[in-house]
N, C-alpha and C positions, 0 to 999 in steps of 0.2 A: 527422515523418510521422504520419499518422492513424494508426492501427492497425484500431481497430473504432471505430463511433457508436453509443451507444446508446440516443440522446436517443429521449424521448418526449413528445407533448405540448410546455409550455413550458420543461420539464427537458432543459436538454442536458448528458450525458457522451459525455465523449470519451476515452477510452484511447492515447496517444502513446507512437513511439521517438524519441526525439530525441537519444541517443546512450548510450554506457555501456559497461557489460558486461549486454547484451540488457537492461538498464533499462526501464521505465515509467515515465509521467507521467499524471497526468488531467487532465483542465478538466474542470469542474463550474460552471455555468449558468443562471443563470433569464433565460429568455430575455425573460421579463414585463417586467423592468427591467434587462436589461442587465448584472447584475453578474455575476461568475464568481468563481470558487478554483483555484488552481492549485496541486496536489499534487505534491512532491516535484521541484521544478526543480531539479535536477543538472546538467544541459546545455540549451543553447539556448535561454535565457530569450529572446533576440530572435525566435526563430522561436516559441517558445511565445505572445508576445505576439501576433503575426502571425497565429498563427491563430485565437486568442481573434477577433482585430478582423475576422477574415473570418466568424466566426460571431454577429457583431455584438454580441460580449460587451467588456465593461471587466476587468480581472481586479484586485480590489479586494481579497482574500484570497490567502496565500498560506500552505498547510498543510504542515506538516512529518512524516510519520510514525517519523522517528528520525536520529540525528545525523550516521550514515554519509556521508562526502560526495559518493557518486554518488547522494545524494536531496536533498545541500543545496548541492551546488557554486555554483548558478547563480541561490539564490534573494534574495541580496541583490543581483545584479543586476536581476533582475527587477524587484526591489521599487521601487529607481531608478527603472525603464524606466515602471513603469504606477503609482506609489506606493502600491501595496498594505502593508496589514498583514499581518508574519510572525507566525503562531503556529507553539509549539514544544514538544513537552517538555520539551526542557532548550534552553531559552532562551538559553545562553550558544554555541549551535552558529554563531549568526548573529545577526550586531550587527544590534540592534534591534528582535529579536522581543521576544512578548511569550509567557508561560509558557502553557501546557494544563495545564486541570485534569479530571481522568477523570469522564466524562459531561457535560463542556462543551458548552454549544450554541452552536454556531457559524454565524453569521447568512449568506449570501449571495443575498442581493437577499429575496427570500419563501420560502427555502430554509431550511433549518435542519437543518445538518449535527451527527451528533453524535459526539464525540471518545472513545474509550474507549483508556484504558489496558491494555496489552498489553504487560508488559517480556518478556528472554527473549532475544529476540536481541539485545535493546540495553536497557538499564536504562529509558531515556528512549520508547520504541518507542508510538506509537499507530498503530490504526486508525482509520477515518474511514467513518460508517455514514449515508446519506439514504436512507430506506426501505430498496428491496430492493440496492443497490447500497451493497456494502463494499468499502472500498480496504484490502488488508491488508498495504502494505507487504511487509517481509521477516520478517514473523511464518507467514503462510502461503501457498507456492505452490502453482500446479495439477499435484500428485503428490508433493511435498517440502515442506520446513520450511524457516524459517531455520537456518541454522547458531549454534552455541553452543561454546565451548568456549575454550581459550588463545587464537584466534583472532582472538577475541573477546571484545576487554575489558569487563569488568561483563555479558559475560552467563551466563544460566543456563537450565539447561535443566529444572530443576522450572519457574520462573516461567514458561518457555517451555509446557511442559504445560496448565499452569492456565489460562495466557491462552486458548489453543487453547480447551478446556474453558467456555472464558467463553461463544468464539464460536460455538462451536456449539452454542448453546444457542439461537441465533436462529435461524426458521424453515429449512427443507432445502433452501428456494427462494431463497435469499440467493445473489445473486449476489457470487464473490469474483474479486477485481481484484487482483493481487498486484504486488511492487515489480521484478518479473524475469520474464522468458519463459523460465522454468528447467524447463520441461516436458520430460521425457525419454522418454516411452511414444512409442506409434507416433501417425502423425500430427504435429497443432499443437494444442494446446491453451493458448490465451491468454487466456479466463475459464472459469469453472468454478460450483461452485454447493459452500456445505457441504454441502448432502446427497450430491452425488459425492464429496467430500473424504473427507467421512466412513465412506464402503462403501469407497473404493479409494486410498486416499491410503494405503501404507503405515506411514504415519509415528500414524497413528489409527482402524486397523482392527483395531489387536492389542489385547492384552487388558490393556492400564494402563499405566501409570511404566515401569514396571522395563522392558516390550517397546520402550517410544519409547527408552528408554536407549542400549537393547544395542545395537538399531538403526542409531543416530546410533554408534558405536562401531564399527561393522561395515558401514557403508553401504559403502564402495567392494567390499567383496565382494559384497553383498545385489545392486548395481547392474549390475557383472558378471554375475551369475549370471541374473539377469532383462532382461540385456537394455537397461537402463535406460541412458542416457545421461548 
């Protein structure tokens, strides 16, 4: 299922559920020549395909944001399906990728995506930046974080910090696309922008480290108490 489009020009994104626990996917597009990226296929690589070919794309790339497998279930089928190459942080998630290296550029069709290293929730964890359109995986949702903790093998929640830190370092206008529709405020909110992240995302309105800590150690009350979902 589509979720939003937000192509422009010969740039097509598309934002997908294609199944999960409330999951995302993207396709990413140059419609100039036909090739695409497809972000995090977990589920439904034949329906992903499908609609790559109804928007008159090839999907030639296939990106990884981290090794969890409601973001890699379905990407070696995929890759089958349309012979794309995987890239990956950790390469060994899916036979036959090939590694990301942080600030990679990543070619698709006259596109040029670029890979930034983001561990934290996952050792391996990137984002994925074409202009104003960032795909942030489960490093950042719209009003939450990923999660970190025993939960969570190999992650960390300073690394998780810092990455955060990284990205909001790019403009307030950056659009963020995150790996979950983990939105709990009132309404739907299924993109967002760092500059809203930034003023109202609890998780990076407080005043440093030690406030995202306590936080994350105290969210099911903080959640209760506000209402939050």
């Amino acid at each position: 299922m589509i979720v939003n489009d937000h192509s422009r020009d010969h740039v097509r994104f598309l934002q997908l559920h294609l199944g999960g626990d409330r999951n995302f996917q993207y396709l990413i597009g140059d419609a100039r020549t036909g090739d695409a990226a497809a972000v995090d296929p977990g589920f439904g690589a034949g329906t992903f395909a499908a609609i790559a070919q109804d928007q008159g794309l090839s999907i030639k790339t296939i990106l990884i944001t981290h090794g969890h497998c409601d973001h890699t279930g379905e990407a070696a089928a995929l890759a089958e399906l349309t012979g794309a190459e995987i890239f990956a942080g950790n390469p060994e998630v899916v036979a036959g990728a090939q590694p990301l290296v942080d600030d990679q550029l990543v070619r698709v069709g006259g596109l040029v995506v670029r890979a930034l290293a983001t561990p934290g929730h996952a050792p391996d964890h990137f984002c994925f930046l074409y202009e104003d359109f960032l795909v942030t995986g489960d490093l950042l949702f719209c009003g939450k974080v990923g999660g970190t903790g025993s939960f969570f093998p190999g992650s960390s929640s300073q690394e998780e910090w810092d990455s955060l830190q990284r990205i909001l370092l790019f403009s307030p206008e950056t659009r963020v696309y995150p790996g979950h529709d983990y939105y709990g405020g009132p309404g739907e909110m299924k993109v967002s922008t760092l500059g809203h992240e930034r003023d109202h995302n609890p998780f990076l309105n407080g005043t440093g480290f030690a406030a995202f800590c306590a936080l994350k150690e105290n969210w099911a009350t903080f959640k209760q108490e506000n209402g939050i979902r």
